[in-house]
C-alpha positions in Angstrom: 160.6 112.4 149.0 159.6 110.5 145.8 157.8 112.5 143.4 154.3 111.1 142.0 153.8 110.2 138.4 153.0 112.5 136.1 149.5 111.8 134.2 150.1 112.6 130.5 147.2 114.2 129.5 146.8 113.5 125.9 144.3 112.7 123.0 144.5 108.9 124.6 142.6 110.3 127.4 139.9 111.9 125.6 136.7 109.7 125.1 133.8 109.5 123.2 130.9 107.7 124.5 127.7 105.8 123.2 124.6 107.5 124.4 124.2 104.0 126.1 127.5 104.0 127.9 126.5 107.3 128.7 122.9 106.6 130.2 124.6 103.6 131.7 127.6 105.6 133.2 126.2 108.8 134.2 122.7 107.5 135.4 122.3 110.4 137.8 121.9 112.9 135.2 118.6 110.7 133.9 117.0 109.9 136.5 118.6 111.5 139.7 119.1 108.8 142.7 119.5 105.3 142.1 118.7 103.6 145.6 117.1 100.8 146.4 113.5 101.4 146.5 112.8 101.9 150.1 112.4 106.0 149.0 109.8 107.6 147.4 112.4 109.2 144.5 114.5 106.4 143.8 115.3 105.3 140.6 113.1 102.5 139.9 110.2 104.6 140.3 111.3 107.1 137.7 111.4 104.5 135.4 107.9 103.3 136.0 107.4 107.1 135.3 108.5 107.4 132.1 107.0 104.9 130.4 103.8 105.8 132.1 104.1 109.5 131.2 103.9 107.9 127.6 101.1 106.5 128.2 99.5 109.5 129.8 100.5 111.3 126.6 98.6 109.3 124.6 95.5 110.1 127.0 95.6 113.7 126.7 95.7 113.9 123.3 92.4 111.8 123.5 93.0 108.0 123.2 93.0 105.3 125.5 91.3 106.1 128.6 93.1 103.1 130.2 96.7 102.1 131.3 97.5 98.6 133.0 100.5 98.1 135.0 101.6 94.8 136.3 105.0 94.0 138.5 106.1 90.9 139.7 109.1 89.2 140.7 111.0 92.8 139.5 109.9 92.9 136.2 107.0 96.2 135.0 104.5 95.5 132.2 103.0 98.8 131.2 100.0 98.8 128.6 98.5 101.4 127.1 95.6 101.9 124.8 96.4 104.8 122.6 97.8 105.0 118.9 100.7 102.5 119.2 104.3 103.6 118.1 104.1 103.4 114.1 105.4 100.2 113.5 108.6 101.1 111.5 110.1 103.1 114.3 109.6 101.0 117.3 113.0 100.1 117.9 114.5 103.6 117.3 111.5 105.2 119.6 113.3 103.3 122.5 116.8 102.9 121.9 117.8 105.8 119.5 118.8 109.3 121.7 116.3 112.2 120.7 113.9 110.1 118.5 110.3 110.3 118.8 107.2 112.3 118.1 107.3 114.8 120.9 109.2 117.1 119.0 105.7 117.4 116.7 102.8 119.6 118.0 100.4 118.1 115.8 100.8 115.1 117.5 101.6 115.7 120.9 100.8 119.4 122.5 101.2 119.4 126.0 103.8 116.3 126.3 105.9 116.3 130.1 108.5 114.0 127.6 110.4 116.7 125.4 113.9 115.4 125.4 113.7 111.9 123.8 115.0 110.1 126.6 112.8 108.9 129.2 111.9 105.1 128.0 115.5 104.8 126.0 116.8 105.7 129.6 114.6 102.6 131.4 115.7 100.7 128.2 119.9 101.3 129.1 119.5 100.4 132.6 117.4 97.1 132.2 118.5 93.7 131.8 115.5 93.2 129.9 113.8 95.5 128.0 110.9 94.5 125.6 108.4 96.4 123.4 105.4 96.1 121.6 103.1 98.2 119.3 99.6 97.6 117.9 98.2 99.5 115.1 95.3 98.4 112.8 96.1 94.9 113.2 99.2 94.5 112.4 102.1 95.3 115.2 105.7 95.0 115.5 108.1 94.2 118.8 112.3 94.2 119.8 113.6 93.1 122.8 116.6 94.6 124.4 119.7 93.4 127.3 121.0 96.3 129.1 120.2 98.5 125.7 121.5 96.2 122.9 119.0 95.2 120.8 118.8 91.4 120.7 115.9 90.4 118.0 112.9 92.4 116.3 110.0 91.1 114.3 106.7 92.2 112.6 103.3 90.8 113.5 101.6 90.5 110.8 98.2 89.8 111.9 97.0 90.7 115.7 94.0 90.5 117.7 94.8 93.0 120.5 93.6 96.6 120.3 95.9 99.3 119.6 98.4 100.6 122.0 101.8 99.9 123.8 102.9 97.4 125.7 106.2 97.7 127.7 108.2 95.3 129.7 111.3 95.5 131.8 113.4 94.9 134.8 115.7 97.4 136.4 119.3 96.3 136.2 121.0 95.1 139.6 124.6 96.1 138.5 123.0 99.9 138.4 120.3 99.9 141.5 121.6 96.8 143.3 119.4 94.6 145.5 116.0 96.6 145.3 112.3 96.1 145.8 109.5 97.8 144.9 107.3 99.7 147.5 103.5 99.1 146.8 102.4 102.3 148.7 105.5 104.5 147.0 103.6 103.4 143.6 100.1 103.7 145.4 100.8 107.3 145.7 102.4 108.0 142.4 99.6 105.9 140.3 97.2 108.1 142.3 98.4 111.0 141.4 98.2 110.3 138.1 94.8 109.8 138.3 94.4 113.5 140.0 95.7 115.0 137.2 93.8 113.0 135.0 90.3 112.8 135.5 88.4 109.8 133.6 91.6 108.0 133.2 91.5 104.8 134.7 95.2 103.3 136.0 95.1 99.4 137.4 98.0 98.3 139.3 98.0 94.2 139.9 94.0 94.8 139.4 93.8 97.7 141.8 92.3 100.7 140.4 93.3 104.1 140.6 90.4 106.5 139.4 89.7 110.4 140.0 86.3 111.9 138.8 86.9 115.8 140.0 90.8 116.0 139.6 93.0 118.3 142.0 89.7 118.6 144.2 89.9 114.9 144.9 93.5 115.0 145.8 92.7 118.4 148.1 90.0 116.7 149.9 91.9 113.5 149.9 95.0 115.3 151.7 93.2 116.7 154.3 90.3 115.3 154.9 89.0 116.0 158.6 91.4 119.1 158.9 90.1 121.1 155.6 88.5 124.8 157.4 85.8 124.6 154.6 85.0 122.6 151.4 87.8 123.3 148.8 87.7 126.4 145.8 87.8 124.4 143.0 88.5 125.6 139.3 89.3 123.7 136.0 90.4 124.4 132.2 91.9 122.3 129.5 95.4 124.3 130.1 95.0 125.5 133.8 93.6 123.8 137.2 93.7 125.1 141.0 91.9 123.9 144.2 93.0 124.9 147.6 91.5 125.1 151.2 92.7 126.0 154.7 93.7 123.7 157.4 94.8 124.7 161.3 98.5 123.3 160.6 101.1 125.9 160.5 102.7 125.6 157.5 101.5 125.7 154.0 101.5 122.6 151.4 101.5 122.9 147.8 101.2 119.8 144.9 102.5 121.7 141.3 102.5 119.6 137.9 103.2 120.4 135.0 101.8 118.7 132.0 100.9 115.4 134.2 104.7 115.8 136.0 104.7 116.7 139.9 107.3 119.4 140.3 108.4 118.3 143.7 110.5 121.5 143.7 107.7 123.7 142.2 109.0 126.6 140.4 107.5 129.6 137.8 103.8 128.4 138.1 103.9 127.4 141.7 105.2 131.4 142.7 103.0 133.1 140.5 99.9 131.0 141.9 101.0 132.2 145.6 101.3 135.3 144.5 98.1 135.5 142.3 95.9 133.6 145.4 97.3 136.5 147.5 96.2 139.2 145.2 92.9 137.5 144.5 91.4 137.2 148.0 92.8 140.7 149.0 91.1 142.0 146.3 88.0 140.1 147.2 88.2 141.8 150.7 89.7 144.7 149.9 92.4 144.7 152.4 95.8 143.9 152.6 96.4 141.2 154.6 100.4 140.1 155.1 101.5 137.2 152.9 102.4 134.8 155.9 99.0 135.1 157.5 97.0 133.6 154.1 99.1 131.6 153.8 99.7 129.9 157.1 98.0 126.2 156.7 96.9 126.2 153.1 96.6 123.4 151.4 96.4 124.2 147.6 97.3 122.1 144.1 98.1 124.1 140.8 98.6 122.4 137.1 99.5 123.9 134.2 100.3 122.6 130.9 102.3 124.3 128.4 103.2 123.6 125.1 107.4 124.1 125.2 108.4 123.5 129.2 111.9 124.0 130.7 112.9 121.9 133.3 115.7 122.3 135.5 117.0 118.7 134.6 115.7 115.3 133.2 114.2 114.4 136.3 111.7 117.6 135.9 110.8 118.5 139.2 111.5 122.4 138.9 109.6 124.4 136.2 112.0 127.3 134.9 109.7 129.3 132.3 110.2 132.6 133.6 108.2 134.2 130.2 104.7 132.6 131.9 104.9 134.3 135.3 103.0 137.7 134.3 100.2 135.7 132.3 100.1 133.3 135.4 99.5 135.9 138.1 96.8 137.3 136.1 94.8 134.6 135.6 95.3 132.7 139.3 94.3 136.0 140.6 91.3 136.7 138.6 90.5 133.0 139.1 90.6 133.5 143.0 88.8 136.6 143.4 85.5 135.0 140.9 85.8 131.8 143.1 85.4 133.8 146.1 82.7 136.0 144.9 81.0 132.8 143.6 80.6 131.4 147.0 80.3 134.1 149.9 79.7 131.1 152.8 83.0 129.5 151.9 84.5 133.0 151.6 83.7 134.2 154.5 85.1 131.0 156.5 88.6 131.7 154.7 88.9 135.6 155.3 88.1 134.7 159.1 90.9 131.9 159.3 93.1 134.5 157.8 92.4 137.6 160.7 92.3 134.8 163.4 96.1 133.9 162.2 96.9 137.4 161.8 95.5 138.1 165.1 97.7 135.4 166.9 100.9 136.3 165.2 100.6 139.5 166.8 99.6 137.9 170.6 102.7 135.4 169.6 105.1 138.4 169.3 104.9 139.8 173.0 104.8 135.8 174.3 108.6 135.8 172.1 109.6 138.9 174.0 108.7 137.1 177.2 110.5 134.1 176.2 113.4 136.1 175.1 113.9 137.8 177.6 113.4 135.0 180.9 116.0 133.1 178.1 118.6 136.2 178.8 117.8 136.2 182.0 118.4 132.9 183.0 122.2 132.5 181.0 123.3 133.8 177.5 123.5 129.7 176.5 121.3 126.9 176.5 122.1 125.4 179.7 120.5 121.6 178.4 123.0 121.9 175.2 126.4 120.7 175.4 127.7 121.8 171.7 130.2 120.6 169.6 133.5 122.6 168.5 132.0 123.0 164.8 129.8 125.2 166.1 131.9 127.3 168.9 133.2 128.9 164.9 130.3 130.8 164.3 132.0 131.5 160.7 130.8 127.6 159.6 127.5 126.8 157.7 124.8 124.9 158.4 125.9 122.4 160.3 128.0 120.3 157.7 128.5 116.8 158.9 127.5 117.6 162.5 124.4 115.9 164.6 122.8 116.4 167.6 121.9 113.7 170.3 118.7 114.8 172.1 118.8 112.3 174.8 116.2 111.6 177.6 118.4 112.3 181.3 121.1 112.4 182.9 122.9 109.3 182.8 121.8 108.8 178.6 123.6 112.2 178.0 126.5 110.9 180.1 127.3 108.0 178.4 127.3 110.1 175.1 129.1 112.9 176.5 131.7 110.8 178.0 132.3 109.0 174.1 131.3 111.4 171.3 133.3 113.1 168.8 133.4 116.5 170.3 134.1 118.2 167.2 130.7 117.2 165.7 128.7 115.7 167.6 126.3 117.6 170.1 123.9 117.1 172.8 120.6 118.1 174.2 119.5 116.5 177.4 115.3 116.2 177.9 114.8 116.5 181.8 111.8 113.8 181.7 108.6 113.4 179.2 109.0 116.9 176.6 105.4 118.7 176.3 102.4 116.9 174.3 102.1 119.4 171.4 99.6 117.7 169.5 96.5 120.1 169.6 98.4 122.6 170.6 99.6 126.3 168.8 102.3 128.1 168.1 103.1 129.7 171.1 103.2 126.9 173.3 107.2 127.0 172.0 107.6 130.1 174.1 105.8 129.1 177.2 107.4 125.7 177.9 110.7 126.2 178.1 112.5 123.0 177.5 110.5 123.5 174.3 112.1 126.9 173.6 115.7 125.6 174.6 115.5 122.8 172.2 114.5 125.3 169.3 116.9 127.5 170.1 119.5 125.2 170.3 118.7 123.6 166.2 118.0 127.7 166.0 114.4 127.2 163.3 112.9 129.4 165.0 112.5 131.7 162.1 113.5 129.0 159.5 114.5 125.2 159.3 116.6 126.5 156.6 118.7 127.8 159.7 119.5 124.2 161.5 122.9 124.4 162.8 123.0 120.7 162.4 123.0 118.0 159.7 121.3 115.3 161.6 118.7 115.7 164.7 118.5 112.4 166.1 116.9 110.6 168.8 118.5 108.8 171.5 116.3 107.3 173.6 116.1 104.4 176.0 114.8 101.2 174.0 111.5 100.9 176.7 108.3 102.0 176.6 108.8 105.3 178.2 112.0 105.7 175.7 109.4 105.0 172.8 106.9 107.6 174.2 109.5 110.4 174.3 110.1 109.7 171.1 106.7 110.0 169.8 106.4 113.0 171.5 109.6 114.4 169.6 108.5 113.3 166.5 105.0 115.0 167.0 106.6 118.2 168.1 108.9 118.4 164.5 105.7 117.3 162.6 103.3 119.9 164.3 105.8 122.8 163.6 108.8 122.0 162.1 107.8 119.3 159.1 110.0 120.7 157.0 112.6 119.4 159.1 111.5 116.0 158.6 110.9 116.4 154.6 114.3 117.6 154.2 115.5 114.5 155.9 117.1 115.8 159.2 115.3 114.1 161.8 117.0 110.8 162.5 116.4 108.0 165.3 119.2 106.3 167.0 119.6 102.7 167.1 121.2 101.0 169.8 121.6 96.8 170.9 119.1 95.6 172.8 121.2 92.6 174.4 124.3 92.0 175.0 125.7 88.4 174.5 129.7 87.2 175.1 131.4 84.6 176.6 135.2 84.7 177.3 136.6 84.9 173.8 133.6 87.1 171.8 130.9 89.5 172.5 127.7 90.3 170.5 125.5 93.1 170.6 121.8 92.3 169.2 119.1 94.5 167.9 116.6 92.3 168.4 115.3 89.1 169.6 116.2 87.0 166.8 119.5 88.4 166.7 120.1 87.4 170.6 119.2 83.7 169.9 121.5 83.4 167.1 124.3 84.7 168.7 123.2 82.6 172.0 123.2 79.5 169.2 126.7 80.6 168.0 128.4 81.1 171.5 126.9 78.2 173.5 125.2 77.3 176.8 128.2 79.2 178.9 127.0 82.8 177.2 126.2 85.8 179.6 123.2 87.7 178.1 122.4 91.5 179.2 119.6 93.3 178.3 119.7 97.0 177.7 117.0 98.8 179.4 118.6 102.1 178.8 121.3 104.0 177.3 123.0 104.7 180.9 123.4 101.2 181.5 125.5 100.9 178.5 129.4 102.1 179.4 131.0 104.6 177.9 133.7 102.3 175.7 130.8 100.3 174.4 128.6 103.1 173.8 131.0 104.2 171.4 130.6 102.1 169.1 127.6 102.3 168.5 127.9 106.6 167.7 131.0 106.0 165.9 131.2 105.5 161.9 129.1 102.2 162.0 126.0 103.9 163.7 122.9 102.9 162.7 120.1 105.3 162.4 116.5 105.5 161.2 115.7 108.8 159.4 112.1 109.9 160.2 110.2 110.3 156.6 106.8 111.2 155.5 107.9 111.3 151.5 105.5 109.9 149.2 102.6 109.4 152.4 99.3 110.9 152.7 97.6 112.0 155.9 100.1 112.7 158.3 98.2 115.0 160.7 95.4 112.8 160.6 97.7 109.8 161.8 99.1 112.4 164.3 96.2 113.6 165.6 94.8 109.7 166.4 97.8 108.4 167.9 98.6 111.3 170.5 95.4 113.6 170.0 93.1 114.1 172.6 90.7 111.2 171.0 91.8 108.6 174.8 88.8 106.5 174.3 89.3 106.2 170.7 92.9 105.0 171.0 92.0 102.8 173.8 89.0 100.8 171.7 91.7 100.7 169.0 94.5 98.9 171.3 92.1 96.4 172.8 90.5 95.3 169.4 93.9 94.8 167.9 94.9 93.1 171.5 92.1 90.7 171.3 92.3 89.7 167.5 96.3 89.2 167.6 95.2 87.1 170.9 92.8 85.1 168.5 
């Protein structure tokens, strides 16, 4: 056998990088995911973000009260209204690791942008990076490629008013092709103005304005669900508004110092546990945790002179020495807004025993369902599992999916091709349950219902899912798109974390079918079918696919082999989910139907 070189490890191999070639080569560690847009957390978002949070900075310290933003053809113009970067430290403010003013508390208390980073970061992984201050008249400006600074200059005499201005365009050799989402920015701009009351953000002219803060964005986020009008309370270094809603889990927006903490952290767990404390102090009971909590809809922010964050990307707060003080104050907060308002009170502690008075009613419907379940067999007979599973010693579902097909003949054709040592199934036997309007124990009394949980096993947590990917597979007709929507409602009406986590997956499969004697091509759509038609010629058989079991098993495989095409099912960045839910398979008929035949008549037109 011939032996492999042996790598000499020496001081040839050690290197020492530029904090450029570091940003440039380790881009992950500033700014987390790269991606191409189409996500609410990729990259080029972040680095809108961090030369906006400068902006914001300068608006909590009191000037500027106005931030315009501007993007076409790729390229972001931010422009603030505040101080201006002195004018002899422009270029090192954006190009020089750890330079800037945050580090001063005189100048900038409750900044989210500690490290020095952020806008050298967006200046790294730009092709073009510009920069210009304004102070008292006079202003200065540098213009960068891909972080090397190519020319600077002072202005000596300027009409514009102080401030910041800030151009750039994300580099394709880092995020490749990309575009950006207008509603991903929508939503981030707007939140933003939450946190910012009487800061006004344009985007391409559109405005983004909030007047009352986090109760704008609680009222925005749920606004024909909310149980009663939502507790509301504000300070300079503290802010809270919550409500209840009839969903089933809970839903929380955290920032800290202007910066949503998508992961949460110390003052997101000592504001659950100070709301708890609060309202059963208010009642003087001691109601369970889960049962006050069960469709709240609340916001927190905080800001803090010296935060810890997790990483650069700051979505997780980690200053534990805060908790104490927190809980004290959310509490106290909680029980005065309740006492303040005994109407609004009294709505709330009656949401709470109705919750706590079905969780008790749901436990003797599980014992029924558990019991028929044992009754029946000791496995779910509508699963056919996958060998990574038959192990019980594996975790979670590494690299495994599960196909929840619609029949018969669908789950054939994937039994009869899929890789057996990850890839599951579970067969629907016709139209699954609406579950729309309905609650929590309607998992237990329909049974397919129960099966289906019981085979991803979230029935006590999605944190449990024995599988990597849930995805659809149904038939590409209408009643294939209905079961569908009905499978997605039933994950967002009680298991939405299992969409947010990014489980829930739809399977995408040829429509047609087109070959002659020498080639075959399999179109997903109708454009694609009259290519290929184009390509192969008059002599061309087309198929169309009505359903999965009309595909054959050697084709089909294909199709759920390494090449497979899926959809994953998101509701990142969107606002209004239930509401969406609730129109489009609610029990609003006549609603839906005045909405399909104006639409009908003006596409018509």
């Amino acid at each position: 056998m011939a032996q492999s070189k042996q790598i000499v490890y020496d001081e040839s191999k050690i290197k020492t990088l530029s904090s450029l070639e570091h940003i440039r080569l380790r881009t992950g560690m500033y700014i987390g995911r790269t991606g191409d847009g189409s996500d609410y957390n990729d990259g080029i978002y972040i680095l809108v973000k961090e030369v906006l949070d400068n902006a914001i900075d300068e608006f909590i310290m009191g000037h500027g009260k106005r931030v315009d933003i501007t993007i076409q053809d790729d390229t972001v113009t931010v422009r603030d209204f505040g101080r201006g970067i002195p004018l002899g430290k422009v270029v090192e403010c954006v190009s020089r690791i750890n330079t800037g003013a945050k580090y001063n508390d005189d100048v900038f208390q409750f900044s989210v942008g500690l490290n020095g980073v952020g806008t050298k970061a967006v200046n790294a992984l730009s092709t073009h990076f510009a920069v210009r201050s304004y102070r008292d008249g006079k202003g200065a400006e540098a213009h960068f490629e891909r972080g090397a600074l190519i020319d600077q200059k002072k202005l000596r005499s300027v009409s514009e008013a102080d401030g910041t201005f800030v151009e750039f365009t994300p580099d394709p050799e880092i995020f490749g092709r990309y575009s950006f989402d207008t509603e991903h920015l929508r939503r981030r701009l707007m939140l933003y103005a939450y946190l910012n009351p009487e800061l006004k953000i344009l985007l391409n002219g559109e405005e983004f304005f909030s007047q009352d803060g986090l109760l704008d964005l609680i009222r925005d986020e749920c606004q024909f669900e909310k149980l009663y009008t939502p507790f509301h309370f504000r300070e300079k270094t503290f802010e809270i508004a919550f409500t209840h809603t009839n969903r089933f889990s809970e839903q929380y927006y955290s920032f800290v110092n202007g910066q949503f903490t998508t992961d949460g952290g110390t003052h997101l767990s000592a504001f659950r546990e100070g709301l708890l404390k609060g309202i059963n102090d208010f009642a003087k009971k001691r109601f369970d945790g889960e049962d006050v909590r069960e469709g709240l809809v609340a916001a927190v922010a905080i800001r803090i002179k010296e935060p810890i964050f997790e990483s650069q990307t700051k979505n997780k707060l980690g200053n534990t020495e805060i908790r104490s003080e927190l809980v004290a104050q959310a509490r106290q907060v909680v029980e005065d807004l309740l006492h303040r308002d005994p109407q609004k009170a009294e709505k709330l502690l009656t949401k709470i025993d109705e919750t706590s008075k079905l969780r008790k009613e749901l436990q003797a419907v599980k014992k029924v369902a558990r019991e028929r379940s044992r009754a029946v067999s000791i496995h779910v007979p509508q699963l056919k599992d996958c060998k990574h599973h038959l192990n019980i010693k594996r975790t979670k579902g590494l690299d495994s999916m599960v196909f929840i097909t619609e029949g018969q003949s669908a789950a054939g054709s994937v039994i009869s091709c899929r890789d057996a040592k990850t890839q599951a199934i579970f067969t629907l036997k016709g139209k699954p349950l609406n579950v729309c309007s309905l609650k929590r124990d309607a998992l237990y009394k329909n049974i397919e219902l129960y099966n289906l949980m019981r085979s991803l096993d979230i029935e006590e947590s999605v944190e449990k899912l024995r599988f990597q990917k849930v995805i659809l597979a149904t038939d590409a007709d209408v009643d294939g798109l209905h079961i569908r929507n009905l499978m997605i409602t039933f994950f967002l009406r009680f298991f939405p974390a299992l969409i947010e986590a990014g489980h829930l997956w739809i399977l995408e499969t040829p429509l047609f079918r087109v070959r002659n004697k020498k080639e075959t091509h399999y179109c997903y759509s109708e454009a694609e079918r009259d290519k290929a038609m184009t390509k192969l010629g008059r002599a061309c058989e087309v198929t169309r696919f009505k359903g999965l079991g009309e595909i054959s098993p050697g084709e089909f495989k294909q199709f759920i082999g390494p090449n497979m095409r899926t959809t994953v099912v998101s509701t990142r960045g969107e606002t209004g989910v239930p509401e969406v839910v609730e129109f489009y398979m609610g029990k609003n008929t006549s609603q839906r139907r005045q909405y399909i035949m104006d639409n009908l008549i003006s596409d018509v037109a």
